[in-house]
Each structure stands twice: as C-alpha cells, then as structure tokens.
C-alpha positions as CSV (number, residue, x, y, z in Angstrom):
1,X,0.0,0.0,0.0
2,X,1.2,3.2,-0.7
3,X,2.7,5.8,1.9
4,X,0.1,8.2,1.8
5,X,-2.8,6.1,1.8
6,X,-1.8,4.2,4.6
7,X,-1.5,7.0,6.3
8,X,-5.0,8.5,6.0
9,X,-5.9,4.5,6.6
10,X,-4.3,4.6,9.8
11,X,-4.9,7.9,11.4
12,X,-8.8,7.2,10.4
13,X,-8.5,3.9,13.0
14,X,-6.9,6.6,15.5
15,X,-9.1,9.8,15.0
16,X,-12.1,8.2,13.1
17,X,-14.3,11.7,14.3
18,X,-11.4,14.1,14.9
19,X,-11.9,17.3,12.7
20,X,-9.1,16.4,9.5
21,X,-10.2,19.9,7.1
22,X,-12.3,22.9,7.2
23,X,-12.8,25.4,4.7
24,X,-15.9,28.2,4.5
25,X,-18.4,26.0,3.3
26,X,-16.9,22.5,4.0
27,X,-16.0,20.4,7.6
28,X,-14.7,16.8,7.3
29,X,-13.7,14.4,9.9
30,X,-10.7,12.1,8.9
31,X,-13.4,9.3,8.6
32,X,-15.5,11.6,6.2
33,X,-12.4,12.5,4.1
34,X,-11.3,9.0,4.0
35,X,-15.4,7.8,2.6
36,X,-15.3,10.6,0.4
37,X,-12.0,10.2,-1.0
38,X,-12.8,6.4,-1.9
39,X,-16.1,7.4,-3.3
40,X,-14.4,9.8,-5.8
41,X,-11.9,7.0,-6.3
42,X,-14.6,4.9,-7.9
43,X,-15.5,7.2,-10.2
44,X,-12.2,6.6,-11.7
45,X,-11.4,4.1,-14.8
46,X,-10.0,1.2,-12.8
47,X,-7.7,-0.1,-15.4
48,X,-5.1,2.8,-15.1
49,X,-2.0,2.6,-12.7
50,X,0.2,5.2,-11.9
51,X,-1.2,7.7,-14.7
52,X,-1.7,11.2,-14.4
53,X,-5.3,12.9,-13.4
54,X,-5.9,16.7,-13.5
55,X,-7.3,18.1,-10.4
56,X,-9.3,21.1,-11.4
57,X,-10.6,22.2,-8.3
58,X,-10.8,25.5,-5.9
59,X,-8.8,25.4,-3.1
60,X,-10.9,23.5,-1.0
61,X,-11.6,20.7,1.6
62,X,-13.2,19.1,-1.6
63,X,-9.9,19.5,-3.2
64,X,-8.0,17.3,-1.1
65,X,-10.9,14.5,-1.2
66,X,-10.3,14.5,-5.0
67,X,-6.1,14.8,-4.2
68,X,-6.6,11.5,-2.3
69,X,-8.8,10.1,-4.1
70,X,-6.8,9.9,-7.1
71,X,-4.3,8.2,-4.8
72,X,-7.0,5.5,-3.8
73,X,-7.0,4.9,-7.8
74,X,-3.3,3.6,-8.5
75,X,-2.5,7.3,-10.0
76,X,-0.8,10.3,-9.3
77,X,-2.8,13.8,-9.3
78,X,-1.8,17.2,-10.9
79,X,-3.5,20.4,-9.4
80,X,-4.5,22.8,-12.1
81,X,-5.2,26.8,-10.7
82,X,-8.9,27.6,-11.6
83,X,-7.5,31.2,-11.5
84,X,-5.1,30.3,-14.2
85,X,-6.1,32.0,-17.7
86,X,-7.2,29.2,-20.2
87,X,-3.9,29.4,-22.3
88,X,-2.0,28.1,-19.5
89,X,-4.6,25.4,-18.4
90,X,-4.6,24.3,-22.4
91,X,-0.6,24.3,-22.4
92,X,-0.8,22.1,-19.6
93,X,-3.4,20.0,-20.5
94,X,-2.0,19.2,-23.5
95,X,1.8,18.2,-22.7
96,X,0.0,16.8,-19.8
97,X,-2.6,14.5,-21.7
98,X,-4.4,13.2,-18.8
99,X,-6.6,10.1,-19.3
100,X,-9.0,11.7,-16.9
101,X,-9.9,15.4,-15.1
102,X,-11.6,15.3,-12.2
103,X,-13.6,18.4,-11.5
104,X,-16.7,19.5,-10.2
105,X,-20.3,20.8,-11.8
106,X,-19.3,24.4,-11.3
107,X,-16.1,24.3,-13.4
108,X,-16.8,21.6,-15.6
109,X,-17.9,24.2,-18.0
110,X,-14.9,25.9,-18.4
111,X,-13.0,22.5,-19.0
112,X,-15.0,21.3,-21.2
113,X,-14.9,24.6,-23.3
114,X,-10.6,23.9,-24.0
115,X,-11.6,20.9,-26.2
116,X,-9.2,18.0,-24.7
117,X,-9.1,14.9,-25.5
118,X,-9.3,13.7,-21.5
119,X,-12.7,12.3,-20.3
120,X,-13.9,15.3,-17.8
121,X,-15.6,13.5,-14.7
122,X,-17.5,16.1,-11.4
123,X,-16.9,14.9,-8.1
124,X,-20.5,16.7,-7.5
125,X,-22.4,13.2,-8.2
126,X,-20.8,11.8,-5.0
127,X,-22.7,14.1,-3.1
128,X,-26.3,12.6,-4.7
129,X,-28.0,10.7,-3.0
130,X,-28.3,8.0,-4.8
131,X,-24.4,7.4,-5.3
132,X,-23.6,4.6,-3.0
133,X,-20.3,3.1,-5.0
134,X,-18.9,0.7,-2.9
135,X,-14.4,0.9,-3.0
136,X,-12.5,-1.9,-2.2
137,X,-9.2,-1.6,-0.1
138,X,-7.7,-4.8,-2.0
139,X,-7.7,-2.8,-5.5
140,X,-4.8,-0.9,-4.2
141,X,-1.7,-1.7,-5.4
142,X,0.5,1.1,-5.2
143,X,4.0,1.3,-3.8
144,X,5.8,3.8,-2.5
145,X,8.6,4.9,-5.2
146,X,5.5,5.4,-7.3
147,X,4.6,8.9,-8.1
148,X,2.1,11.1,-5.9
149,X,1.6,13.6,-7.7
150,X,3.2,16.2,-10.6
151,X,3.2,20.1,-10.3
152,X,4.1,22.4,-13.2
153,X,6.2,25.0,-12.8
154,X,5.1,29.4,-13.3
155,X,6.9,28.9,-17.2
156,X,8.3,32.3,-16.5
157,X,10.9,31.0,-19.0
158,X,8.8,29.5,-21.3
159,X,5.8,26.9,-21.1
160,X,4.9,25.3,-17.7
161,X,7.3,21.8,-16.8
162,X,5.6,19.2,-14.7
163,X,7.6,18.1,-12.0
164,X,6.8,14.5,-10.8
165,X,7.5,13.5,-7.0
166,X,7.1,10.1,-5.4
167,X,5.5,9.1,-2.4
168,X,8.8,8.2,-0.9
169,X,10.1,12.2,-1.4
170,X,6.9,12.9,0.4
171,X,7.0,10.7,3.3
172,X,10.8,11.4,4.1
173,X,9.7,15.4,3.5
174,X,6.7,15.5,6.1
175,X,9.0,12.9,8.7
176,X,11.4,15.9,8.8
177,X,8.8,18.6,9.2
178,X,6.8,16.8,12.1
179,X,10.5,15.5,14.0
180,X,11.6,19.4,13.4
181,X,8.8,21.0,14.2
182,X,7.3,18.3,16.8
183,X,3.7,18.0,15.3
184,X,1.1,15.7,16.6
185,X,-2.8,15.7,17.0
186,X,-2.9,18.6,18.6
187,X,-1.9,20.8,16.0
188,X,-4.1,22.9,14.0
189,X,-2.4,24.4,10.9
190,X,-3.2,27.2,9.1
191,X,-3.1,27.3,4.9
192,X,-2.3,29.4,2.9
193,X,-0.1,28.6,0.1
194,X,-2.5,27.5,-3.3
195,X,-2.9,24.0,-3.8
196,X,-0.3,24.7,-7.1
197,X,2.7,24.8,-4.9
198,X,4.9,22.3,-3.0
199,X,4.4,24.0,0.4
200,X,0.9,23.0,0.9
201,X,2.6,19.7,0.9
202,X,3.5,20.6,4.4
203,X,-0.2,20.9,4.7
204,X,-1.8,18.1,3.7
205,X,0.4,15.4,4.8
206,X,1.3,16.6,8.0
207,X,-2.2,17.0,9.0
208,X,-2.6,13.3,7.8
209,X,0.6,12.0,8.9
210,X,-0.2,13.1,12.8
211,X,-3.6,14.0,12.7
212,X,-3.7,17.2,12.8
213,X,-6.5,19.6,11.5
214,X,-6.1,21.6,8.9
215,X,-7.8,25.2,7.9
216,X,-8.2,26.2,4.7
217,X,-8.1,29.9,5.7
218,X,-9.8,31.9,3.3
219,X,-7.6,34.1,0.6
220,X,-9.4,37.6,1.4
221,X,-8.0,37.2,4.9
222,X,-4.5,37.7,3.8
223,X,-5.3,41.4,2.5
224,X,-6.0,42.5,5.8
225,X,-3.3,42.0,8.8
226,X,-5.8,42.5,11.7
227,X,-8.8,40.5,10.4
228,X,-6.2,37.4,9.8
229,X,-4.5,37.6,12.9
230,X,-7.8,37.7,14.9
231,X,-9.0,34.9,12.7
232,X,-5.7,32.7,13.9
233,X,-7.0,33.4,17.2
234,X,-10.3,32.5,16.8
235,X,-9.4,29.1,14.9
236,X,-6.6,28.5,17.7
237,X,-4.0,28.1,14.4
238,X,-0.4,27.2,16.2
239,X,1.6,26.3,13.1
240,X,1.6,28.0,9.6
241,X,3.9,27.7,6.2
242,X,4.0,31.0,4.6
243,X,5.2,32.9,2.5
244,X,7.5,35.9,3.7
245,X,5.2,38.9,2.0
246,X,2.6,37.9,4.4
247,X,4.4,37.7,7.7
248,X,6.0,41.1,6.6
249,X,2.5,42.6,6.2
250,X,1.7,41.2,9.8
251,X,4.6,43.0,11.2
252,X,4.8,45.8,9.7
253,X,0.9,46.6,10.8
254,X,1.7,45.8,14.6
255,X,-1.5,43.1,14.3
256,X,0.1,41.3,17.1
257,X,0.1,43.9,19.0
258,X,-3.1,43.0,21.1
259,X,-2.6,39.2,20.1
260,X,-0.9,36.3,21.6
261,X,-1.1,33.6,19.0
C-alpha cells in the first residue's frame, strides 16, 4: 500500500471523528475524508496505474478528497489553478494528456470549453443521494517509489514543466517537518499557500501523517493583517507555512500587537 494512503488509513483507525479539514463552506472528519476520498476513487477508470489525473478544483476541503482520491486509484494527481487564464490550463493539459480530469459541476464548464481529449468526470455526483459506490481496499496496489503527484512550474521562462515526485520524497519530507517542528494531534495548521505549490505539501500530509487539522483559511483574509491575525486566534492556528510577503504585512501593521497567538 502506498505511503500516503496508509496513512490517512491509519490515522482514520486513530481519529475516526477528529476534525481532518475545514474550509468556508466544508468540515470533514478524517473518517469523512477517507469515505469521500474512496467514493471519488470509484468514479475513476479502474484499469489505469500510476497515470496522471488533473485536479481542477478550488482550493478547498473538496480539493484534497479528490487529491486523495486519485491516490486511492493507482494514479498520481496534478493540481491545475482555476484562477489560471485558459492558455496556461490548455498548455498544460495538453503536454500533460491526462486520461481523466476530475472536477466538479461548477467548473466543468470551463473544461470542457478547451476541447481536450481527456474524459472530464465532477466529483459533484458523489454528493447525490443515490451514489452509493462501494471501494474496495484490496484494489490498491500502489508502492511507494511510485509517483504522488506532478506540479508544473510558473513557465516564467517559457511553457509550464511538470515536476513528478514520489511518495517516498513525500514521506521522508513530512518525517522531517513533524520531527523538526514536533507536530502531533494537537496541531491545528493554518493554509495558505495554493494548492499549485509544493508548500501545501507541508499541509496536507502533515495534517494526515499526525492527525492534525487543517484550515483552509480563506484568501481575502490575507489582505487584511488584523482580520487574519484575529482569525488565527479565533481558529486557535499554532503552526503555519508562509510565505515571507505575508508575515511582513503582519509586522509591519503591529497586528500582534493586542494578540498572543
């Protein structure tokens, strides 16, 4: 079984109730995530291994469900930016040439509309009533040099380059970042990097890895210092990943002033 999915496997047998992600609209317990995740699993051709599947997705609890999901499948994922202009999400569809994108109904639209040849499947059904697909633990085979999961670069210096990463870099990444940092259940991170760059690694597998919880904190936050810092509070956040502009725009507004995170 592979790294990752054991992981969510085994922290679900620890913290079956425990709070994994929260964003705005969504809450999931690590059991949730783990049902959900299989569900979307299903959806998925059952005949490909280790292939990739675009993730076109908000940032979102939802997000990682389709993230893992993917990983219950054999494959590897690869987050596309729904903010991206259409010229970069063709580009990278097309050197990409996924069998499958996984989306949802509100974006499958927009897909749709860039004429690719991958089948364009919304994670929405799993939320009908009437879905009830059943996933079977013994269908996965993965291992853990295979990949996790591919991110494409800005293409500042020309078109975007996937990057592929295995579920071995991962695991050997996030056992560094929970011995350095000593995380464990109790943490509660706070996101903010997109879902396109390798720092929400941190994120997502730390808050698996240990058990953690995980806030999506919401984008509009970060243009106001004082509204983000009270929302830390509020949300108890004790460890974040971010990137310097931010803290500097914390600092230089005294917002901890009146705070002690």
């Amino acid at each position: 079984m592979n790294s990752c999915v054991k992981d969510l496997e085994e922290i679900v047998s620890k913290y079956s109730n425990k709070l994994a992600v929260y964003d705005k609209v969504n809450r999931y317990t690590f059991a949730q995530l783990r049902d959900f995740s299989q569900k979307i699993a299903t959806l998925i051709n059952p005949d490909l291994k280790n292939q990739p599947v675009a993730v076109f997705l908000p940032k979102s609890s939802n997000a990682i469900a389709g993230f893992m999901g993917v990983l219950y499948s054999n494959n590897f994922y690869v987050p596309l930016d729904v903010k991206s202009p259409d010229v970069r999400l063709k580009k990278i569809l097309c050197n990409l040439n996924p069998s499958i994108v996984l989306t949802d109904d509100a974006n499958y639209g927009r897909i749709k509309k860039l004429n690719i040849k991958s089948d364009i499947i919304s994670i929405s059904k799993v939320f009908e009533s009437s879905f009830n697909n059943y996933y079977d633990l013994q269908k996965l085979k993965s291992i853990i040099t295979d990949p996790i999961y591919c991110i494409y670069t800005s293409g500042t210096t020309g078109d975007p380059k996937g990057v592929l990463v295995s579920h071995l870099s991962v695991k050997n990444f996030i056992d560094w970042i929970i011995n350095t940092f000593e995380l464990d259940s109790e943490t509660t991170i706070g996101s903010q990097s997109p879902f396109i760059f390798d720092v929400s690694v941190i994120d997502i597998y730390s808050m698996i890895r240990v058990g953690a919880t995980l806030c999506l904190i919401p984008d509009s936050y970060f243009s106001f210092p004082h509204k983000l810092v009270n929302f830390l509070d509020s949300e108890k956040i004790n460890f974040i990943t971010w990137v310097p502009s931010v803290i500097s725009n914390i600092a230089n507004t005294d917002s901890l002033k009146e705070k002690t995170l």
